[in-house]
The first five atom37 places (N, CA, C, CB, O) and aatype in JSON, in Angstrom:
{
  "aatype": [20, 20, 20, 20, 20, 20, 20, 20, 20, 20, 20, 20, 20, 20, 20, 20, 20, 20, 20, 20, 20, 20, 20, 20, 20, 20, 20, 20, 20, 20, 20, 20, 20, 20, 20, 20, 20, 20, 20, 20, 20, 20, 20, 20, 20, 20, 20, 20, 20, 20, 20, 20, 20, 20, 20, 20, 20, 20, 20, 20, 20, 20, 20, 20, 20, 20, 20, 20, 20, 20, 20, 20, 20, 20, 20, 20, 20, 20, 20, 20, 20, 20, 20, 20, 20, 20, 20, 20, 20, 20, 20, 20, 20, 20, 20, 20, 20, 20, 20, 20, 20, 20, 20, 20, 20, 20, 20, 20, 20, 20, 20, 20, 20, 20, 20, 20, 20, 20, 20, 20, 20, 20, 20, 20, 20, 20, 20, 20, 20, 20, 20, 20, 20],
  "atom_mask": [
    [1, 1, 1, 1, 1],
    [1, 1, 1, 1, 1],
    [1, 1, 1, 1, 1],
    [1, 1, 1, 1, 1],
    [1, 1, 1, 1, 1],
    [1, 1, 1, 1, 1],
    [1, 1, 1, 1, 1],
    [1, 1, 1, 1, 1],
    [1, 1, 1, 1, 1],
    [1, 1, 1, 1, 1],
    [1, 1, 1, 1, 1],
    [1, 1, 1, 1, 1],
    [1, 1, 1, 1, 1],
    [1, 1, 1, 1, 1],
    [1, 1, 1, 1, 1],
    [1, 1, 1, 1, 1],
    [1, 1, 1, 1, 1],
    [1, 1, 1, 1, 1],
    [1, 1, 1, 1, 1],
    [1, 1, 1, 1, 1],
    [1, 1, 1, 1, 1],
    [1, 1, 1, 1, 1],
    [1, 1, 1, 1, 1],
    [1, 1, 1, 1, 1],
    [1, 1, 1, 1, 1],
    [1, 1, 1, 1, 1],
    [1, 1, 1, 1, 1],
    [1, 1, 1, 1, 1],
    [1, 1, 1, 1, 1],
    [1, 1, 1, 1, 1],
    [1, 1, 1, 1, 1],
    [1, 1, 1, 1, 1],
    [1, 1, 1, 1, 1],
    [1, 1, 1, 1, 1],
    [1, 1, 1, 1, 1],
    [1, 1, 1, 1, 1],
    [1, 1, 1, 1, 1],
    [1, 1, 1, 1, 1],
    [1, 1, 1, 1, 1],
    [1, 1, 1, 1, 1],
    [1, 1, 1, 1, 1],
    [1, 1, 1, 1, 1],
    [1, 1, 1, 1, 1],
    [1, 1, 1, 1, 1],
    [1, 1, 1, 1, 1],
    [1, 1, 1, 1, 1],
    [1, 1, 1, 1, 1],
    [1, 1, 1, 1, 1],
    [1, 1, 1, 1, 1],
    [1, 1, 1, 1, 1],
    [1, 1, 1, 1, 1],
    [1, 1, 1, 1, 1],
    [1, 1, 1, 1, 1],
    [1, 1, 1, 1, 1],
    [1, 1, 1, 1, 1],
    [1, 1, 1, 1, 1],
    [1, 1, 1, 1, 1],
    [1, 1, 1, 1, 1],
    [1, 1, 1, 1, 1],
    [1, 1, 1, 1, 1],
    [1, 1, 1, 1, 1],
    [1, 1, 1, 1, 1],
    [1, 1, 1, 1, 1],
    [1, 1, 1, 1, 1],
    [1, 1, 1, 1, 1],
    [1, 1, 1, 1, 1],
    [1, 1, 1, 1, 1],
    [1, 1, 1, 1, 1],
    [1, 1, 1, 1, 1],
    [1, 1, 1, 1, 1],
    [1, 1, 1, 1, 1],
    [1, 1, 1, 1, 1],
    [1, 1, 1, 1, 1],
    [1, 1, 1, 1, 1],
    [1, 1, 1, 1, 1],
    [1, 1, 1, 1, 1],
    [1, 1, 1, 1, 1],
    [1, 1, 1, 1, 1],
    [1, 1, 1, 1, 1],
    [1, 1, 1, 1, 1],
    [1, 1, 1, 1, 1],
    [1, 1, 1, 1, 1],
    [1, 1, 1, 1, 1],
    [1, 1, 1, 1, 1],
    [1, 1, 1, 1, 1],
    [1, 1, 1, 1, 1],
    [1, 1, 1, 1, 1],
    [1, 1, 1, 1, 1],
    [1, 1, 1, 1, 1],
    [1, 1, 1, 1, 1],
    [1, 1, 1, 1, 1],
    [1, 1, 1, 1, 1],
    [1, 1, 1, 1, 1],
    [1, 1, 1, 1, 1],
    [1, 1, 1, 1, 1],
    [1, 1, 1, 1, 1],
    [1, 1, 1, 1, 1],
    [1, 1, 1, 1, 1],
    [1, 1, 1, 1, 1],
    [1, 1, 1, 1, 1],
    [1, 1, 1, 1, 1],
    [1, 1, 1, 1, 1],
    [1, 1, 1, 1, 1],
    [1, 1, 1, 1, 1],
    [1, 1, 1, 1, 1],
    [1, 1, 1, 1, 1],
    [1, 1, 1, 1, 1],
    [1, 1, 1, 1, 1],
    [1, 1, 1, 1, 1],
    [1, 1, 1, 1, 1],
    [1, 1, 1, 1, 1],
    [1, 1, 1, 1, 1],
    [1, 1, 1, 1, 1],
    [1, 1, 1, 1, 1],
    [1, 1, 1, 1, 1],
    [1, 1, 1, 1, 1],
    [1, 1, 1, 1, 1],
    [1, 1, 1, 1, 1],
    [1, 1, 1, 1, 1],
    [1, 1, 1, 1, 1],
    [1, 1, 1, 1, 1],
    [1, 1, 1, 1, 1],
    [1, 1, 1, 1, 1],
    [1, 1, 1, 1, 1],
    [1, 1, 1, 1, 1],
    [1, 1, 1, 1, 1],
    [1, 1, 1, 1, 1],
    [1, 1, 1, 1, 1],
    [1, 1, 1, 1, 1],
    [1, 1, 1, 1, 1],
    [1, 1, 1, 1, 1],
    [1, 1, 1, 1, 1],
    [1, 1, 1, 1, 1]
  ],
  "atom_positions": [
    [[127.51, 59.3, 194.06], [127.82, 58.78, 195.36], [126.78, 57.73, 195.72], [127.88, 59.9, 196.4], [125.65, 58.12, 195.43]],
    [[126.81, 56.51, 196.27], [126.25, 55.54, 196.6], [125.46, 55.8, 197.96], [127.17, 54.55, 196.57], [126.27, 56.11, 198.84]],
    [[124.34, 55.77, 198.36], [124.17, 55.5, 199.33], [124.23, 54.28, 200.32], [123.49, 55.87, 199.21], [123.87, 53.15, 199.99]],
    [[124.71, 54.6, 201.55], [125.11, 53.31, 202.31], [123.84, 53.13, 203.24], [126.65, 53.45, 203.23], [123.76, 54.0, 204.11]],
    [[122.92, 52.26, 203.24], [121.93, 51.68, 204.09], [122.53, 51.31, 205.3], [121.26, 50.55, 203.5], [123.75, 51.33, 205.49]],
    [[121.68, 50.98, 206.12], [122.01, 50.33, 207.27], [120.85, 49.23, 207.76], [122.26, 51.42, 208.31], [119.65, 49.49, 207.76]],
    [[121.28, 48.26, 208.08], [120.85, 47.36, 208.11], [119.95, 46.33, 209.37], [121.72, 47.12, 207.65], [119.59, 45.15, 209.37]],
    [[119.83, 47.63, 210.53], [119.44, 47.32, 211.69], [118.07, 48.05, 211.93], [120.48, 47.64, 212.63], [117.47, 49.0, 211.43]],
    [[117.92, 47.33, 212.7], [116.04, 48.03, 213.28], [116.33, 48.92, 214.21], [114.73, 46.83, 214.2], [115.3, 49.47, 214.57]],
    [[117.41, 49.38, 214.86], [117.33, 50.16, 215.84], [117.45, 51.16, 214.65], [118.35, 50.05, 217.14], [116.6, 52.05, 214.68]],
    [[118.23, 51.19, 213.7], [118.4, 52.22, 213.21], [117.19, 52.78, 212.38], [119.49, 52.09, 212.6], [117.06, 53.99, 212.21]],
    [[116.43, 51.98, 211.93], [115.45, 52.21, 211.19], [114.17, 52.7, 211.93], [115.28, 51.11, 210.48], [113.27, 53.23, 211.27]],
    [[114.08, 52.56, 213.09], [113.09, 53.22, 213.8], [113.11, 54.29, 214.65], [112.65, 52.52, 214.36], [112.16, 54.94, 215.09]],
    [[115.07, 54.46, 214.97], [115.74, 55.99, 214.89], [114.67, 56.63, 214.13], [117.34, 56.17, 214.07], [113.81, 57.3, 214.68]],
    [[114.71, 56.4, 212.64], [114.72, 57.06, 211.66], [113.7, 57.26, 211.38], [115.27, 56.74, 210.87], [113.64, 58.06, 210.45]],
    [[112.26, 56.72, 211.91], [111.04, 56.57, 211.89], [110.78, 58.09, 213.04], [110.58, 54.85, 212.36], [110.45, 59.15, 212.5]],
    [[110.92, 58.06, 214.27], [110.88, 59.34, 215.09], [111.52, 60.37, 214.96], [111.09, 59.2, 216.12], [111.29, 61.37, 215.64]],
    [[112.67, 60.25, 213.83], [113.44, 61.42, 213.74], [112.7, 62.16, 212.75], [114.91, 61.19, 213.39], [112.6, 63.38, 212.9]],
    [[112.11, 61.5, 211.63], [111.14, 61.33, 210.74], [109.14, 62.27, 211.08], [111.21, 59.49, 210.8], [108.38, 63.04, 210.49]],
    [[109.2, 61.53, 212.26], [108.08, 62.09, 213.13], [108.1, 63.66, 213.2], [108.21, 61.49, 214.62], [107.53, 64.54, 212.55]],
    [[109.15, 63.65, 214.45], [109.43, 65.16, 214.66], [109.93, 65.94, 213.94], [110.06, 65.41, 215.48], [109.95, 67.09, 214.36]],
    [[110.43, 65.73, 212.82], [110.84, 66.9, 211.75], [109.43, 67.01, 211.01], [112.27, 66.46, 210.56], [109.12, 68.18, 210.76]],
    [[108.63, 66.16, 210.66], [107.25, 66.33, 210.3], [106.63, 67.48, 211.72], [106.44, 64.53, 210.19], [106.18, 68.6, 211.5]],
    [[106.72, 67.11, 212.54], [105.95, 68.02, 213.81], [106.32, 69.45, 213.84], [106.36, 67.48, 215.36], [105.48, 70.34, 213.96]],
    [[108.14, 69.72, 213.69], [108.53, 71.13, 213.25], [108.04, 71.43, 212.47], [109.57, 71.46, 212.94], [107.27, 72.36, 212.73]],
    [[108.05, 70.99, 211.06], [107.2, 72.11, 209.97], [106.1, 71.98, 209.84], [107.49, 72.17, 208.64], [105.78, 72.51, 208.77]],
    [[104.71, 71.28, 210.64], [103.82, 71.53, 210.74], [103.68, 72.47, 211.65], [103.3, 70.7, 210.77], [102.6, 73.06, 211.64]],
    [[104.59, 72.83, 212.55], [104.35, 73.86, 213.63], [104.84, 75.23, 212.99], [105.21, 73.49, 215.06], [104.45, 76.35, 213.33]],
    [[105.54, 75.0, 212.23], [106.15, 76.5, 211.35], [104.94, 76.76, 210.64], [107.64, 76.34, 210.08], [104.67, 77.96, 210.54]],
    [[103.97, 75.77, 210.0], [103.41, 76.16, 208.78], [102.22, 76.88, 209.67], [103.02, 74.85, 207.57], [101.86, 78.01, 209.34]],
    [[101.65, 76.24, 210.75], [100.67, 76.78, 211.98], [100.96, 78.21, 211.91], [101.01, 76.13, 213.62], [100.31, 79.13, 211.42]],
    [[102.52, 78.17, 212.77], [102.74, 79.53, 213.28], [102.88, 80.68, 211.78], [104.31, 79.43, 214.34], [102.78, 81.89, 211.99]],
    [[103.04, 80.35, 210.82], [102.84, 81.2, 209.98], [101.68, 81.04, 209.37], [103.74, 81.27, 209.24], [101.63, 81.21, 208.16]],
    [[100.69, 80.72, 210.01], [99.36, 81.02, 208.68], [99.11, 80.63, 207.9], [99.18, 81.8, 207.99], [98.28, 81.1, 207.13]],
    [[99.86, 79.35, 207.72], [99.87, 78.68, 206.35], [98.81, 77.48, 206.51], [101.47, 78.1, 205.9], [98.14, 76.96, 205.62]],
    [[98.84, 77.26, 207.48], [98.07, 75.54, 208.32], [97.62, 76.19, 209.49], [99.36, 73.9, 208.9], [98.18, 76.85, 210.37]],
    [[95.85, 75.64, 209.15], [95.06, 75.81, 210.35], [95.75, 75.26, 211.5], [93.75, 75.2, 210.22], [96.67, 74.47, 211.28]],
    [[95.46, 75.55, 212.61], [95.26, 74.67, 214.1], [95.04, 73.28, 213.79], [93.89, 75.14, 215.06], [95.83, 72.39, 214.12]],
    [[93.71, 73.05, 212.99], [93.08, 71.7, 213.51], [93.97, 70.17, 212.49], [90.96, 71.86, 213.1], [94.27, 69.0, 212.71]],
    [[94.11, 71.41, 211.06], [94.68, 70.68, 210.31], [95.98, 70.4, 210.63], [94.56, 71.11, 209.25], [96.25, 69.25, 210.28]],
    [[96.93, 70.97, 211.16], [98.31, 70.54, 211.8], [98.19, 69.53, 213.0], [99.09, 71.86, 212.35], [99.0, 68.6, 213.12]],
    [[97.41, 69.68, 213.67], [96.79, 68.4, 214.31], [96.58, 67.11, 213.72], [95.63, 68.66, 214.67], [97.46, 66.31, 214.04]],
    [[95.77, 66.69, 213.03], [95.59, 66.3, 212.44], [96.27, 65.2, 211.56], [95.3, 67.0, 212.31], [96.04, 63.99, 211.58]],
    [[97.5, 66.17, 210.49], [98.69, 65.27, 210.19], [99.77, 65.22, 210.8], [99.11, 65.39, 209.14], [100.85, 64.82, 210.36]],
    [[99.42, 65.79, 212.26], [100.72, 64.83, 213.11], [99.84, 64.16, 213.45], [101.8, 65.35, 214.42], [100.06, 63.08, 212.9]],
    [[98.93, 64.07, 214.02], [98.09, 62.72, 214.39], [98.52, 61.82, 213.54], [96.52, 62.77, 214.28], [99.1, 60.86, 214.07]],
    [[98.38, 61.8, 212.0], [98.62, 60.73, 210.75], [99.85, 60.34, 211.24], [98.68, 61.3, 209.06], [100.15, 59.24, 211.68]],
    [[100.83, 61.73, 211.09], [101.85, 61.02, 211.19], [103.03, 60.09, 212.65], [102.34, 61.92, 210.53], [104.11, 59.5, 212.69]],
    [[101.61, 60.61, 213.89], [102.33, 59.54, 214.54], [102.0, 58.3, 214.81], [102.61, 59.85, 215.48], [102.6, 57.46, 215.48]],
    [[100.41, 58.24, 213.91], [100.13, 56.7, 213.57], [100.67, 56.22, 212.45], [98.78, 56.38, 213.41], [100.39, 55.02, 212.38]],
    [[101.28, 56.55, 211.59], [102.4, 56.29, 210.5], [103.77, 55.36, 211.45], [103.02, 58.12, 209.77], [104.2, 54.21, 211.31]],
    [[104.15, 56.52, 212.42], [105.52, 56.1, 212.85], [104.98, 54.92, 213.81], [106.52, 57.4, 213.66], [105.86, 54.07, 213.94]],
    [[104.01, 54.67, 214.38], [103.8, 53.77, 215.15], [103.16, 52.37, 214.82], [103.22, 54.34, 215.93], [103.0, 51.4, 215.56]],
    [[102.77, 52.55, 213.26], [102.59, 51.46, 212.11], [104.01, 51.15, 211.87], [101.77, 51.97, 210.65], [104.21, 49.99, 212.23]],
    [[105.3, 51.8, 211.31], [106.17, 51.84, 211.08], [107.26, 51.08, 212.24], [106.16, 53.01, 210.73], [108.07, 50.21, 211.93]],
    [[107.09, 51.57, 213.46], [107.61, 50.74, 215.05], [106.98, 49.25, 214.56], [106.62, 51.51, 216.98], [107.76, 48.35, 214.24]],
    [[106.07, 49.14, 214.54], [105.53, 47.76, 214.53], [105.82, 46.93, 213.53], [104.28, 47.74, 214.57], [106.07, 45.75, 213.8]],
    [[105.84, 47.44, 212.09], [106.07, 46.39, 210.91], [107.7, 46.9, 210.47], [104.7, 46.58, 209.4], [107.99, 47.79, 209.68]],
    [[108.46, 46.18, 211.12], [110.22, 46.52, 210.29], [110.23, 46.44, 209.0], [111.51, 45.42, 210.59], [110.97, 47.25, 208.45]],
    [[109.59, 45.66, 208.24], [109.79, 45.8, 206.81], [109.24, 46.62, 206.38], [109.55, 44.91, 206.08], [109.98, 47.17, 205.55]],
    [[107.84, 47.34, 206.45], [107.49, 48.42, 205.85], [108.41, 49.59, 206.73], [105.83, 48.54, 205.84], [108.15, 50.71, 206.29]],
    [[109.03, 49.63, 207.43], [110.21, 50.8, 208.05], [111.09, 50.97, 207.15], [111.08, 50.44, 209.36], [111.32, 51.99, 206.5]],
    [[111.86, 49.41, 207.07], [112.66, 49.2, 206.17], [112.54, 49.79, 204.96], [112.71, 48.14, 206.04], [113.45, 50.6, 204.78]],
    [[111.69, 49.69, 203.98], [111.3, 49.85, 202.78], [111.33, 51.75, 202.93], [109.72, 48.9, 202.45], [112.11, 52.28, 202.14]],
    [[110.63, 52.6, 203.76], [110.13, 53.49, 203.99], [111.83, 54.24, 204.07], [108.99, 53.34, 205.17], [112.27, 54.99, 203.21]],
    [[112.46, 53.88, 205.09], [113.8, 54.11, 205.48], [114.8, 54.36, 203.64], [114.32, 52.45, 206.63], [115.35, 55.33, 203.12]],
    [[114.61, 52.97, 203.25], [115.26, 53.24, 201.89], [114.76, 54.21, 200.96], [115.28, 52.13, 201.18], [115.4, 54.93, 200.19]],
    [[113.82, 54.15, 201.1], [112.77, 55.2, 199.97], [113.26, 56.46, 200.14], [110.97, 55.34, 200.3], [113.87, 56.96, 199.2]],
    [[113.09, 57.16, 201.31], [112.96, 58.49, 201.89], [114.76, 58.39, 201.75], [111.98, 58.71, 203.68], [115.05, 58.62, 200.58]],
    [[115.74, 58.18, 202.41], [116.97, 58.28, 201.88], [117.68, 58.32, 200.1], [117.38, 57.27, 202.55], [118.63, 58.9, 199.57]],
    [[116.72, 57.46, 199.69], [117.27, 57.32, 198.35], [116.51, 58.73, 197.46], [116.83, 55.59, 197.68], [116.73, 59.14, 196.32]],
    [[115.6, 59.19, 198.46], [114.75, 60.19, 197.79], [115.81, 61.33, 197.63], [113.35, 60.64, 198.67], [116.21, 61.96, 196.65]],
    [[116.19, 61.35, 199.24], [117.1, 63.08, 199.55], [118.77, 62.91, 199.27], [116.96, 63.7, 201.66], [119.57, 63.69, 199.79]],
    [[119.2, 61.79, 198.38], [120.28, 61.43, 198.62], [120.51, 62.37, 196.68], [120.49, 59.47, 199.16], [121.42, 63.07, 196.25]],
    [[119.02, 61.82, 195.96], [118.87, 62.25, 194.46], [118.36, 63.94, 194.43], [117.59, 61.15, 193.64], [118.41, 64.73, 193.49]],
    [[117.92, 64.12, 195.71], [117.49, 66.09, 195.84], [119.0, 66.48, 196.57], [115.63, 66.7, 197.35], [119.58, 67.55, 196.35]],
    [[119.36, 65.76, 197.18], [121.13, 66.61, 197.21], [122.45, 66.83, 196.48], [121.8, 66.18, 198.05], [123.44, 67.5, 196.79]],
    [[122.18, 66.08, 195.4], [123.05, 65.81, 194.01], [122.56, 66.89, 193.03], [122.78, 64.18, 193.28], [123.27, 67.15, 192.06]],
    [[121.25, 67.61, 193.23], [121.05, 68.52, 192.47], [120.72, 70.09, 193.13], [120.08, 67.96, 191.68], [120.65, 71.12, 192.46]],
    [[120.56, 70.0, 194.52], [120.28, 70.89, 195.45], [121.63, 71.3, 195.72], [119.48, 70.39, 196.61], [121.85, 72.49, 195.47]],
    [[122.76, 70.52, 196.24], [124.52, 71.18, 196.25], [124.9, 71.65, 195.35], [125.67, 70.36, 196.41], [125.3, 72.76, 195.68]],
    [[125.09, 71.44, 193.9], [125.25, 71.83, 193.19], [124.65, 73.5, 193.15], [124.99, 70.89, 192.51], [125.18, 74.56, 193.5]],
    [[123.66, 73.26, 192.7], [122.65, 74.88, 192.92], [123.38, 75.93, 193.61], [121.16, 74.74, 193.97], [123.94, 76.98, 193.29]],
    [[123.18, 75.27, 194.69], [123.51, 75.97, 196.34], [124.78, 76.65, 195.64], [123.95, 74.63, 198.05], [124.65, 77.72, 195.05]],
    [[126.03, 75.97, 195.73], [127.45, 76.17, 195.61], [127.65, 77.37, 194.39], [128.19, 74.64, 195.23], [128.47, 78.29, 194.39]],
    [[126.35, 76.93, 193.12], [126.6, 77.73, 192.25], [126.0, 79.41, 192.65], [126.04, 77.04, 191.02], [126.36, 80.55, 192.34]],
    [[125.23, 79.02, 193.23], [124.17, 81.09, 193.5], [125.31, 81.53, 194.55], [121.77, 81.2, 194.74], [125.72, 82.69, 194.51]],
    [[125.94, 80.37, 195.71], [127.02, 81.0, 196.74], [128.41, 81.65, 195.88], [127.59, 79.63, 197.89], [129.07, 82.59, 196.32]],
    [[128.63, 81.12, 194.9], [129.62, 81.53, 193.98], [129.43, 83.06, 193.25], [129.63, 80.42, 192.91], [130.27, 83.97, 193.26]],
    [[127.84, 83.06, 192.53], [127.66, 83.88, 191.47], [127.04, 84.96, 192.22], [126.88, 83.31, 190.28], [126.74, 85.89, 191.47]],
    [[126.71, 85.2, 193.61], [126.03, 85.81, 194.27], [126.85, 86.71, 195.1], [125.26, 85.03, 194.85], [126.82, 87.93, 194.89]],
    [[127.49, 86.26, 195.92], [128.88, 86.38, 196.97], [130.2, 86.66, 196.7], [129.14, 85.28, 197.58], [130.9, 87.57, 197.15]],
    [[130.61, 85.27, 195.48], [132.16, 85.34, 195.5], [132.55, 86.26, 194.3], [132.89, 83.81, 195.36], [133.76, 86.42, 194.15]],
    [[131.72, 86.87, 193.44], [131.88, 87.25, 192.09], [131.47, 88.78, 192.47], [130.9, 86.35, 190.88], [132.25, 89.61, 192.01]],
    [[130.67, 89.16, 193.05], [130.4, 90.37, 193.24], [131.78, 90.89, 194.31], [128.8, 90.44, 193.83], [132.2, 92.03, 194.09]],
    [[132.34, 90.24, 195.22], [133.32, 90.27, 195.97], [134.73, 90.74, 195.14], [133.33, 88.95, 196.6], [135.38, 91.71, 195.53]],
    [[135.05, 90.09, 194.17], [135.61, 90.07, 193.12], [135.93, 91.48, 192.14], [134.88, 89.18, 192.58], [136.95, 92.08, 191.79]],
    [[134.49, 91.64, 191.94], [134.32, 92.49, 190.96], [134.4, 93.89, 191.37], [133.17, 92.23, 190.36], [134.72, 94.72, 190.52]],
    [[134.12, 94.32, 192.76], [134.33, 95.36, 193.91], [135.54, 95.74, 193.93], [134.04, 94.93, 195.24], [135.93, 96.85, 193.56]],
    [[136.51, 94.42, 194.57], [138.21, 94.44, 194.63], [138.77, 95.05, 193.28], [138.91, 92.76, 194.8], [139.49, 96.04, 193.37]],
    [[138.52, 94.56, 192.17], [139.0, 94.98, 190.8], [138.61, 96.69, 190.45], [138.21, 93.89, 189.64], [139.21, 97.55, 189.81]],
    [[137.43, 96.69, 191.14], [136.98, 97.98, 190.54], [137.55, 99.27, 191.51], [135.24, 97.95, 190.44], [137.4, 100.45, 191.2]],
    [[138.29, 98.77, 192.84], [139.06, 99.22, 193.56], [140.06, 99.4, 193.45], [139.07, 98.91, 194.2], [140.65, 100.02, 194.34]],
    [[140.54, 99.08, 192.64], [142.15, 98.54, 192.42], [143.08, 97.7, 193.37], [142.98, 99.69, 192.28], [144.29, 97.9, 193.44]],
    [[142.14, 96.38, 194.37], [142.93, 95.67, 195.05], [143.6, 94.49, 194.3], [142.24, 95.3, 196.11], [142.97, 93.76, 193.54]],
    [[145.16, 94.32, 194.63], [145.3, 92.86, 193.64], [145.84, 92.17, 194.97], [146.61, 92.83, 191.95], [147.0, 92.42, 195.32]],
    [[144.99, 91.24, 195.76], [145.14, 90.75, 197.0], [146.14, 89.09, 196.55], [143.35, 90.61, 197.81], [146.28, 88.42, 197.57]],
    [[146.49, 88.72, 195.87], [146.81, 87.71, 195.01], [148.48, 88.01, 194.14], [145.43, 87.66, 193.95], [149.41, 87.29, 193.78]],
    [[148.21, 89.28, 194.1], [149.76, 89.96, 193.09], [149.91, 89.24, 192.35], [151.27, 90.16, 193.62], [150.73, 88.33, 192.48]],
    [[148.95, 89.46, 191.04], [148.86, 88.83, 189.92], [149.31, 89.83, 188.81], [147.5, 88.28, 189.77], [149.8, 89.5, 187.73]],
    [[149.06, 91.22, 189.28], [149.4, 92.7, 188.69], [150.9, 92.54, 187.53], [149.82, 93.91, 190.3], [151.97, 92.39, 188.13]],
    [[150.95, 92.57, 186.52], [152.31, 92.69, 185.7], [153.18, 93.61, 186.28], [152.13, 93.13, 184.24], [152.59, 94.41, 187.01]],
    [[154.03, 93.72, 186.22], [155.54, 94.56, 187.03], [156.13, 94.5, 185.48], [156.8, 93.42, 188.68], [156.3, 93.33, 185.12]],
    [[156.44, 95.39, 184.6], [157.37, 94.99, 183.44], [158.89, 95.47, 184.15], [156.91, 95.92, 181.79], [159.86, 94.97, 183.59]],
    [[159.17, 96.32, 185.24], [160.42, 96.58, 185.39], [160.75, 95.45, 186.37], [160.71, 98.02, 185.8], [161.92, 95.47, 186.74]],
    [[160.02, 94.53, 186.85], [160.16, 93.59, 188.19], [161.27, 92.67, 187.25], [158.4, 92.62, 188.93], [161.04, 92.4, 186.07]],
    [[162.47, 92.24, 187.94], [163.82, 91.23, 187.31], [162.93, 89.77, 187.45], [165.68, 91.23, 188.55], [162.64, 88.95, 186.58]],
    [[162.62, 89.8, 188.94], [161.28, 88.49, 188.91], [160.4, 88.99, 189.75], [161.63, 86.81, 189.49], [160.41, 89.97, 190.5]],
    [[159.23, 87.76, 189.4], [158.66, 87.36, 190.72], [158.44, 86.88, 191.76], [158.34, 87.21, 190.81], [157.44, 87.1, 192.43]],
    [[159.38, 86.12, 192.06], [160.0, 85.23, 193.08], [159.69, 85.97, 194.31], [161.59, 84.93, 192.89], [159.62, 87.19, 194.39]],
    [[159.55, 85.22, 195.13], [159.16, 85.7, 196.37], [159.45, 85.16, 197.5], [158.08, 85.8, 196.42], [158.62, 84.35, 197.92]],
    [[160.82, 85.46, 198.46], [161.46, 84.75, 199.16], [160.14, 84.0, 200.59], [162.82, 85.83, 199.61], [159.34, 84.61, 201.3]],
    [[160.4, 82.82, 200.52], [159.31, 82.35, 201.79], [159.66, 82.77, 202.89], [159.12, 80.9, 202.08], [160.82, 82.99, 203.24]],
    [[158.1, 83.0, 203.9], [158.56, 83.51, 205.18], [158.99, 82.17, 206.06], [157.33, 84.45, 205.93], [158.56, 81.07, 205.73]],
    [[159.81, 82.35, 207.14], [159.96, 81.59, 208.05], [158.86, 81.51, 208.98], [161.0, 81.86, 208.56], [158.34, 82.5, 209.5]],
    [[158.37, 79.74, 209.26], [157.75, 79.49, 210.2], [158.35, 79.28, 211.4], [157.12, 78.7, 209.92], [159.56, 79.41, 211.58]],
    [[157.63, 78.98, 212.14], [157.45, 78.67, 213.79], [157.96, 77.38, 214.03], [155.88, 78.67, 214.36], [158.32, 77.19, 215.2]],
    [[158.09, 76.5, 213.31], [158.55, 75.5, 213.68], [157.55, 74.6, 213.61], [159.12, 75.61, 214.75], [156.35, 74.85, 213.47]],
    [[158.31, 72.99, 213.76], [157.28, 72.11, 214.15], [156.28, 71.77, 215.03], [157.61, 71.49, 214.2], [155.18, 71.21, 214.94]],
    [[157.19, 72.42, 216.22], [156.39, 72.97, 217.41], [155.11, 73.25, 217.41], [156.83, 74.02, 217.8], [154.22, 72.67, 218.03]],
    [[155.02, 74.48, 216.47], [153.95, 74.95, 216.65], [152.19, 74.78, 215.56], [154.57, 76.17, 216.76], [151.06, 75.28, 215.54]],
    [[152.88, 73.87, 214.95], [152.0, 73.65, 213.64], [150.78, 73.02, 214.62], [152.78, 72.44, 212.19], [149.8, 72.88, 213.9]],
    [[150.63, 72.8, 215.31], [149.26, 72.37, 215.55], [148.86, 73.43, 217.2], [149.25, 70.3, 215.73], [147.75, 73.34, 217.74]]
  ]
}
């Protein structure tokens, strides 16, 4: 998938404070858990709101910064979805699975019938057009 830039300064300095404060949340998580002193979470938000306010001032290093950091999480989500989708699958949908079977549910009626003439299965009647939405 391509990433689509954008090509404006409003947007790029959006992206500079949005940038800021998600830096400020997980320095405040890392605080509140013990992970990061007091002084040191101070500290690199201090950096980082003289970063964003270097960044307000020079559009091209925004610019540049803006592409970087997108093109960064655009190449960690092409391999992070994937992942994700696969442990939500092998974790959740397979153990789910394997429960039903070991139950004897066939929620699907996939079950062989050898005396069944078919399988055909007359459709139910809807509601109408009416009501489809």
């Amino acid at each position: 998938m391509k990433v689509h830039f954008s090509e404006e300064r409003s947007v790029w300095r959006r992206f500079a404070v949005e940038f800021w404060v998600g830096l400020c949340l997980v320095l405040a998580l890392l605080g509140w858990r013990g992970i990061l002193g007091g002084k040191g979470a101070l500290a690199l938000a201090g950096g980082g709101l003289a970063g964003v306010a270097l960044l307000w001032a020079l559009p091209r290093w925004n610019r540049a910064f803006y592409r970087a950091v997108l093109t960064v999480g655009a190449a960690v989500g092409r391999v992070i979805g994937p992942v994700l989708l696969a442990l939500l699958f092998f974790l959740v949908v397979t153990p789910v699975g394997i429960l039903l079977r070991l139950a004897g549910r066939d929620l699907l009626q996939l079950r062989r019938d050898p005396a069944a003439p078919s399988y055909w299965q007359k459709a139910r009647r809807g509601g109408g057009f009416e009501k489809m939405f």
